[in-house]
N, C-alpha and C positions, 0 to 999 in steps of 0.2 A: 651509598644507599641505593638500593636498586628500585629502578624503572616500578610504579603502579602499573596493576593487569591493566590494559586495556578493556573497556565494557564489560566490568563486572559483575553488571547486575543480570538478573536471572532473565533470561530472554522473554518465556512464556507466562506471563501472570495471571494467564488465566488456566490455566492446567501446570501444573506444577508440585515435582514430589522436593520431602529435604534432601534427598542425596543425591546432587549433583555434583557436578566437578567443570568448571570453568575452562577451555582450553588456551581462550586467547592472549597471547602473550607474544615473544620472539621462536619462530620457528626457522627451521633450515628452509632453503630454497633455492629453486633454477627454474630458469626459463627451457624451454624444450620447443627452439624452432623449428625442429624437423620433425616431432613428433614422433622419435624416434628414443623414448623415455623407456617404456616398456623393454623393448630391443634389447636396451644397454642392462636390462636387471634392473633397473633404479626402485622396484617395488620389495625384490629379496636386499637389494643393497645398494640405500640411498649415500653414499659417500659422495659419490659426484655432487651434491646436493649443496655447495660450498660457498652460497650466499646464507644473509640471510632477511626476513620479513619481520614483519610484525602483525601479526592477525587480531584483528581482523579487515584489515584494511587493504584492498586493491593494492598492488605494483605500479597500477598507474597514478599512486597517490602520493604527497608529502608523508603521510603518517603513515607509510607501511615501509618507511626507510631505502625508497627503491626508485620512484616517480619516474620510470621509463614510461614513456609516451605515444613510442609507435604500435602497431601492430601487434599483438601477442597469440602467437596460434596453439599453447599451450604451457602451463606453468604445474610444478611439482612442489610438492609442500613435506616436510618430514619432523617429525618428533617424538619424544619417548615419554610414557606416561606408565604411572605405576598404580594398578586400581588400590584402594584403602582397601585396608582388612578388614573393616565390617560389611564391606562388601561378600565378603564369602558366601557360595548358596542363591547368592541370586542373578539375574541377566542383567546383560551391559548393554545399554543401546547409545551410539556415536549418533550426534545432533549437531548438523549444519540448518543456520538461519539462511543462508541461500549460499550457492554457488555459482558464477557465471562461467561455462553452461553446461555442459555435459561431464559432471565428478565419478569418478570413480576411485575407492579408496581400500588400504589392503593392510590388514595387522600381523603386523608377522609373516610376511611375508603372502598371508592369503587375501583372496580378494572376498572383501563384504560385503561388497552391494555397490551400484552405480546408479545414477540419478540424472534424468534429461531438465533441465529448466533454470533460468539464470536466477529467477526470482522466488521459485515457490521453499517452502521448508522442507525437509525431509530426514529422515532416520536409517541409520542401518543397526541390527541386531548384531554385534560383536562377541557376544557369548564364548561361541565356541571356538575364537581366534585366539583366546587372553590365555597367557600362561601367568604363573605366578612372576615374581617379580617384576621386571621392566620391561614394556612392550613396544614394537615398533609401531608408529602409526605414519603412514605414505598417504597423502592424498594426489591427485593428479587432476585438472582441468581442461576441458578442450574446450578451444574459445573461437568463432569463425562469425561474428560481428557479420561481416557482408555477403554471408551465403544467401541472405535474404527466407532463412527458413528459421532461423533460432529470432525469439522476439529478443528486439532491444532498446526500445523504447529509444532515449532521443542521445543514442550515442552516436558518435559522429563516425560517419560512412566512407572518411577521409582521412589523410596521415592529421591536420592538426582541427580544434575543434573550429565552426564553422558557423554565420548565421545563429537559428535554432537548436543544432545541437550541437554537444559537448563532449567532453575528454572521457573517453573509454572506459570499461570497468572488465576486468580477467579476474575468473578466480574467485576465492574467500572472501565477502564482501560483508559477512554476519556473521554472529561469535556462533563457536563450534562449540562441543561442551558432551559431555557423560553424564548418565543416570544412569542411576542403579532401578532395577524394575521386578518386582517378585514375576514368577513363573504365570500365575492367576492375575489376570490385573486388568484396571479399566482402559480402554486403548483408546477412547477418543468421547467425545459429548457434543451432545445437541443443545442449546439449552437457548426455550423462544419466551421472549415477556408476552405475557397475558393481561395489558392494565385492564380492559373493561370488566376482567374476570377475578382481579386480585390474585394471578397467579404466575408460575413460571412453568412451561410442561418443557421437561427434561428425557431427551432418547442419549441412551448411551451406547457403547458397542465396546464389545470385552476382549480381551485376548483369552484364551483357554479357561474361561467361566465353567467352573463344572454343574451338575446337578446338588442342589443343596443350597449352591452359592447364592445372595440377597444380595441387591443394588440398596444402597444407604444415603440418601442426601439430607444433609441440614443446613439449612439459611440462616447467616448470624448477620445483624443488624449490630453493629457497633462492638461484637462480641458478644451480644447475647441472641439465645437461638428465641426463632423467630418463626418457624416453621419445619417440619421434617418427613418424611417419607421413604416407603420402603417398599421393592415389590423384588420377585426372582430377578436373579441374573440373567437375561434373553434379549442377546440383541435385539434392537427396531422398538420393544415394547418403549411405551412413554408412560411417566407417571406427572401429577403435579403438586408444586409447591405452595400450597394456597399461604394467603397471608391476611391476619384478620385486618390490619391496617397499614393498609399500600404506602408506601410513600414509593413514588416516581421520580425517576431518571428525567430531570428540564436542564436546558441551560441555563437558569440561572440558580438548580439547585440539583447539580451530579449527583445526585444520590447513589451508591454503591452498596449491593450487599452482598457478604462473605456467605461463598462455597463452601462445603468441604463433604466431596462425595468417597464414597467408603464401598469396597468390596469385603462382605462380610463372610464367615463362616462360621452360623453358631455366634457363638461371642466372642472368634477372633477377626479381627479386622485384618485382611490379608492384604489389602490394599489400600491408600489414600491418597487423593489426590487434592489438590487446594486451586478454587479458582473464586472469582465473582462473577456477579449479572447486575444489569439495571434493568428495571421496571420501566418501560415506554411504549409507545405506541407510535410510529410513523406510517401513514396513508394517504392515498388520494382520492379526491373525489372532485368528478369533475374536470377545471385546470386549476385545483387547489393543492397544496399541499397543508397536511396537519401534524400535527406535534401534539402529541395527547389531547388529538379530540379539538385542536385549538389551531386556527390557519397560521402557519407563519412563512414571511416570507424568506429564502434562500441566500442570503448575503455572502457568498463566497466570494476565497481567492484563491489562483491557481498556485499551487505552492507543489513544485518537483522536486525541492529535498533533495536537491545538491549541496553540499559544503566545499570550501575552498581547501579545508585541510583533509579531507575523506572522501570528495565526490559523494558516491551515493551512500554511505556509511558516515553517520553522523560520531564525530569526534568523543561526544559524552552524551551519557543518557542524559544531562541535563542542558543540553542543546537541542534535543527530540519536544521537551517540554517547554524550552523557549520560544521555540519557533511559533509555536500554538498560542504562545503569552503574544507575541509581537504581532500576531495576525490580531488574536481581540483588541486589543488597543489601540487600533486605530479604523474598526468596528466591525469586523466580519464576524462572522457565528458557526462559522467554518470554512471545509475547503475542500476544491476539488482535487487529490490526490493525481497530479500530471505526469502520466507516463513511469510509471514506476511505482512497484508494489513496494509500501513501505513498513518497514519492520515491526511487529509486532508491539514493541515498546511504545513507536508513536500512536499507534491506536489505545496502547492503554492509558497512555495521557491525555489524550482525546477524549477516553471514558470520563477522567477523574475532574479535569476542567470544563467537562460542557461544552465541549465543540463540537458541530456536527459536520461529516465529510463524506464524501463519494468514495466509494475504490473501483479503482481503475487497474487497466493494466497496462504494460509497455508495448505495445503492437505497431507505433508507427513507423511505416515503409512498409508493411508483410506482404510480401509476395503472395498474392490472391490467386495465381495461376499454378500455383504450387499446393497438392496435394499436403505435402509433409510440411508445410508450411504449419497450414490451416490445423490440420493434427496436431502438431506441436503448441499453437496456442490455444486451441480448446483444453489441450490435456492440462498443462500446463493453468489454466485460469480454473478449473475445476479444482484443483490441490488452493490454489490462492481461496476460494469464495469457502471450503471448506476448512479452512483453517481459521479465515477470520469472522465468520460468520454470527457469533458469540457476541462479539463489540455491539453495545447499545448509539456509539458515537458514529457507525456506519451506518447512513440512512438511504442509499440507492449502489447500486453497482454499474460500473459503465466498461463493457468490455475490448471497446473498439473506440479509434480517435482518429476523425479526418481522414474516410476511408475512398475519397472523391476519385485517386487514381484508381485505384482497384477497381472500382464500380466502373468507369470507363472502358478498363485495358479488361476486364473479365467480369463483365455483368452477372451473368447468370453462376457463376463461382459464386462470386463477392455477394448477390443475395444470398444465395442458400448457408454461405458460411457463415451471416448474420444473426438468420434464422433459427439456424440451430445451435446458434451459440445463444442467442435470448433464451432458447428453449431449453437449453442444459442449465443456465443461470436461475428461471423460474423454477425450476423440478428441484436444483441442491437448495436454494432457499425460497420458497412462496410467500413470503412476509417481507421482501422488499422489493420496491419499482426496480425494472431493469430497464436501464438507457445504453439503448442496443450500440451507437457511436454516438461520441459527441461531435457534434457542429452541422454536419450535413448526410447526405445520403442515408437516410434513415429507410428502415426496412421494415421492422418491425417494432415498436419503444412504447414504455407509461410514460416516457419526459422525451417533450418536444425543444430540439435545444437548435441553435446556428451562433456562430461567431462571427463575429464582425467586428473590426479595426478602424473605422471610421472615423477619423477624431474631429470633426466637425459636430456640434451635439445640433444643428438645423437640420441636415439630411439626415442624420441619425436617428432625430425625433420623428420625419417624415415617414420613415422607414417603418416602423414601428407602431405607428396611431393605427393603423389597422386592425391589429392583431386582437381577436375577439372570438372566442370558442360558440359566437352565434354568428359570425361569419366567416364561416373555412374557408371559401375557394378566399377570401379577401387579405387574409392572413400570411404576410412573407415569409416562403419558406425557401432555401437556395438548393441550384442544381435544380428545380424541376421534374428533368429530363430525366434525371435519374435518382429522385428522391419519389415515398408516399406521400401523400397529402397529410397537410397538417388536420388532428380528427379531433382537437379541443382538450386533448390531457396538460398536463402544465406546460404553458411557453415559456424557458429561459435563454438569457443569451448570456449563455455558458464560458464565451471567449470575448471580452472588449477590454477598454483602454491600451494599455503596452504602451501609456506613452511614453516616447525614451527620454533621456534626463538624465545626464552625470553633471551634477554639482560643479560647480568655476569652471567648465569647459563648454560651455555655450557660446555659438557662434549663429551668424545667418547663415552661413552655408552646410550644406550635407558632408557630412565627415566618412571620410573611408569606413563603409558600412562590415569590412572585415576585421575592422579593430573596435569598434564601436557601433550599437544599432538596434533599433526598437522600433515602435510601429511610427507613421506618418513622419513629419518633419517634424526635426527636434525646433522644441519650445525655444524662446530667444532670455527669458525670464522666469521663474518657478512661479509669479503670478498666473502665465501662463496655463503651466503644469494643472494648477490647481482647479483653472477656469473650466478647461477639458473634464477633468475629472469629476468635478461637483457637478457638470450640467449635461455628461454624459449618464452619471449614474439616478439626476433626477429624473429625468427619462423611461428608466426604468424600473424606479420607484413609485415613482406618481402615476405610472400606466395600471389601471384596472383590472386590466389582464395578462398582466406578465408575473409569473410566480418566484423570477429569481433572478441572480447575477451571479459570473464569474469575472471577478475583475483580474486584469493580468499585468501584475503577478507579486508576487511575496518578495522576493529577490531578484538581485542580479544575477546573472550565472555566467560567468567568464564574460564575453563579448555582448552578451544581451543585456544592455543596462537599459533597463526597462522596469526594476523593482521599486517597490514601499521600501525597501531598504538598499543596501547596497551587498553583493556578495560577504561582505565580511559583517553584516549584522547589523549596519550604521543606519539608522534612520534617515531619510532624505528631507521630511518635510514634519510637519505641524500635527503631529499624533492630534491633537482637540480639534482641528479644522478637518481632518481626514475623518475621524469619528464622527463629526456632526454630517460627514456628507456621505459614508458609506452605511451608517446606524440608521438614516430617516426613517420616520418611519412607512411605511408603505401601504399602498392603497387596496391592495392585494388584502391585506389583514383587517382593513378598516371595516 
């Protein structure tokens, strides 16, 4: 019986036609340490190619049948794919969920397009490469981790993984895949909730819309239409989808309503595409945050969506929607997405359970003194915010994490690259807060965030009673020197706990912090554990003016056992006691 596809399910659920073609499976594969792929022909004639993969999953993984570990400055991907017959007539477009970092891919020997960025999605138009019957497809990846110019969020900068971060990621890392696409077709959607208005206003942007052509949208609620509208085909225009009775997107009631937008002509539909939206409202006011009109406060955890058997590529889509089960159950209401853009499916799980989450991106270490740097992650986080923009479960975006050297070693860089990245972030989307970095050196931000490790909850609490949006200079904020003044938008402390903790291996002494290690001195007892954690985060609950938490963190990740769970999913402690102490309720909302 042969092998199930790996990640079969359709990547994009929220833009999606029925003719796809799933690529992921076993592919041909080589490494290419010299970089010297191209040279050898390997694009007209992949035969050297005589390992092989399983995609979609990293080489430096268990699941992609390969789990080499060092270095990889370049890897070659090869397989043959035959388009369906009723595809006839119409264009083919090749669909990588990301690649790490630089892909360039060639059908038949010719080259279709290349792609900069380890994390964001991207397409090439293969039309005019496909011959009939079987076709070649080559992909190739160049991968330089420690140029210090490609973003890589918290892989490790070293042969093995280290402290904070972790084991490598080269290459195919999200499922690739085929649509079929008429020649006229919708290319891309805006689509922003309107609760105070009972509506949704929808901008679309066409590929070859001609004169005549109509944009077509209808809202189905449970399968029945619920609203509909219709104006010409013209990019940038907006129409909107009123609705006589709203129901809203809450966490304790996901509401979803079906898409299904139509490029029309006359009475044929030359186009369809299938997506959803929620009805919500997230704003601030003040140092409040609201949720339809309604204060609530921030209960996150930092969750970076590593796996043991895939790294950054979760094993099944039903591990994407666990992870979100395991974080509410022991009471968060979301999460800060840490260091890594994560695939479109967990955002759409996030729609469907009610979670609410930050997106982030992978930028720690970026060489701030570097031009091409700074370029590569603006461009780069411009494709992320535009792609996920649509999710009602993304309620801020945060583009930058822990930028403290940078602002040191290149002040006047490291402002303006802040600057203008809040500034590119605001303009693609003006309906969410932008938190310009988390933790410190703040430049420009609507959320005022620091992190702190403290596990003593005395100094902790010391720390903190200040904090009050009618007394700024009195309000802790770190770095000074090189951060703005706190200006009264919401205070959270976006990074605490880490207390470390591996089960039957507690001692009074400090244990080799390269094989084991998390924040303060490890607990001697899980009462311990608990003590920390309950009277750290009352703290933060009980303060007036503090509008949120990130507590650290979801999991363990290799060496960093510092999770609510452990790397492979194991619960550490008392789901009811951890819920009663991370759910309180808070003072902020009262």
């Amino acid at each position: 019986m042969a092998d199930a596809q790996p990640r079969p399910e359709h990547p994009k659920p929220q833009f999606y036609r029925d003719a796809w073609m799933n690529l992921n499976g076993t592919w041909s594969f080589n490494f290419d340490f010299g970089r010297s792929g191209e040279e050898k022909g390997w694009p007209e004639n992949p035969s050297e190619l005589s390992r092989t993969i399983t995609v979609p999953f990293c080489p430096e993984c268990p699941m992609s049948g390969i789990e080499y570990k060092d270095f990889i400055p370049a890897v070659w991907y090869y397989r043959t794919v035959s388009i369906p017959e009723d595809w006839s007539g119409k264009g083919v477009l090749l669909h990588f969920g990301a690649v790490d970092y630089h892909c360039k891919a060639w059908v038949n020997g010719t080259l279709v397009g290349q792609h900069y960025g380890g994390s964001s999605s991207f397409s090439f138009d293969v039309t005019d490469a496909l011959q009939s019957g079987e076709n070649s497809l080559v992909v190739c990846a160049n991968d330089d981790t420690r140029s210090g110019v490609q973003p890589g969020g918290k892989q490790s900068m070293v042969l093995h993984s280290r402290g904070a971060r972790y084991s490598r990621i080269t290459g195919i890392w999200q499922t690739v895949w085929l649509e079929a696409v008429p020649e006229h077709r919708l290319d891309w959607i805006r689509v922003v909730p309107d609760l105070d208005s009972g509506r949704f206003v929808l901008t679309p942007v066409f590929k070859h819309a001609m004169k005549g052509h109509r944009f077509r949208a209808v809202l189905l609620d449970r399968g029945e239409e619920v609203a509909s509208a219709q104006m010409p085909a013209i990019d940038g225009s907006s129409m909107a989808l009123r609705i006589q009775n709203p129901h809203p997107w809450s966490l304790s009631d996901p509401h979803l309503y079906d898409l299904r937008l139509e490029l029309v002509d006359g009475d044929t539909v030359v186009d369809r595409v299938g997506s959803y939206a929620g009805l919500r409202k997230f704003h601030i006011e003040g140092h409040k945050f609201y949720l339809n009109n309604e204060p609530i406060f921030l209960r996150l955890v930092l969750d970076q969506g590593f796996y043991p058997e895939g790294q950054w590529t979760a094993p099944n889509d039903g591990e994407l929607k666990a992870d979100i089960e395991r974080s509410m159950a022991v009471g968060f209401n979301g999460a800060r997405l840490h260091q890594k853009v994560f695939e479109e499916r967990f955002h759409y799980w996030a729609d469907k359970l009610g979670y609410l989450t930050w997106g982030e991106f992978c930028d720690w270490g970026m060489d701030f003194g570097s031009p091409q740097a700074i370029h590569n992650h603006q461009r780069e986080w411009r494709e992320i915010v535009m792609r996920d923009l649509n999710h009602p479960s993304i309620v801020a975006w945060t583009p930058f994490n822990e930028t403290i050297r940078g602002a040191r070693e290149h002040f006047e860089a490291h402002r303006r690259a802040l600057q203008e990245t809040y500034d590119l972030t605001r303009a693609l989307d003006p309906s969410r807060p932008c938190h310009d970095t988390s933790g410190y050196v703040h430049v420009c931000t609507d959320i005022f965030t620091v992190h702190d490790y403290e596990q003593d909850p005395v100094p902790f609490k010391e720390t903190y009673a200040p904090v009050s949006p009618d007394d700024l200079e009195g309000t802790p904020i770190r770095f000074e020197e090189l951060s703005i003044p706190y200006g009264g938008q919401p205070y959270v402390v976006d990074e605490y706990g880490g207390t470390w903790w591996v089960q039957g291996q507690q001692t009074e002494q400090e244990e080799d912090r390269k094989g084991s290690w998390g924040y303060g001195k490890r607990p001697t007892d899980i009462e311990e554990v608990y003590h920390r954690i309950e009277a750290l985060t009352a703290v933060l609950t009980e303060h007036p003016h503090i509008a949120g938490y990130t507590y650290t963190q979801l999991t363990d990740i290799e060496q960093e056992e510092n999770g609510i769970y452990t790397y492979d999913r194991k619960l550490k402690f008392d789901a009811e006691r951890l819920k009663k102490a991370f759910g309180a309720k808070a003072a902020i909302e009262s």
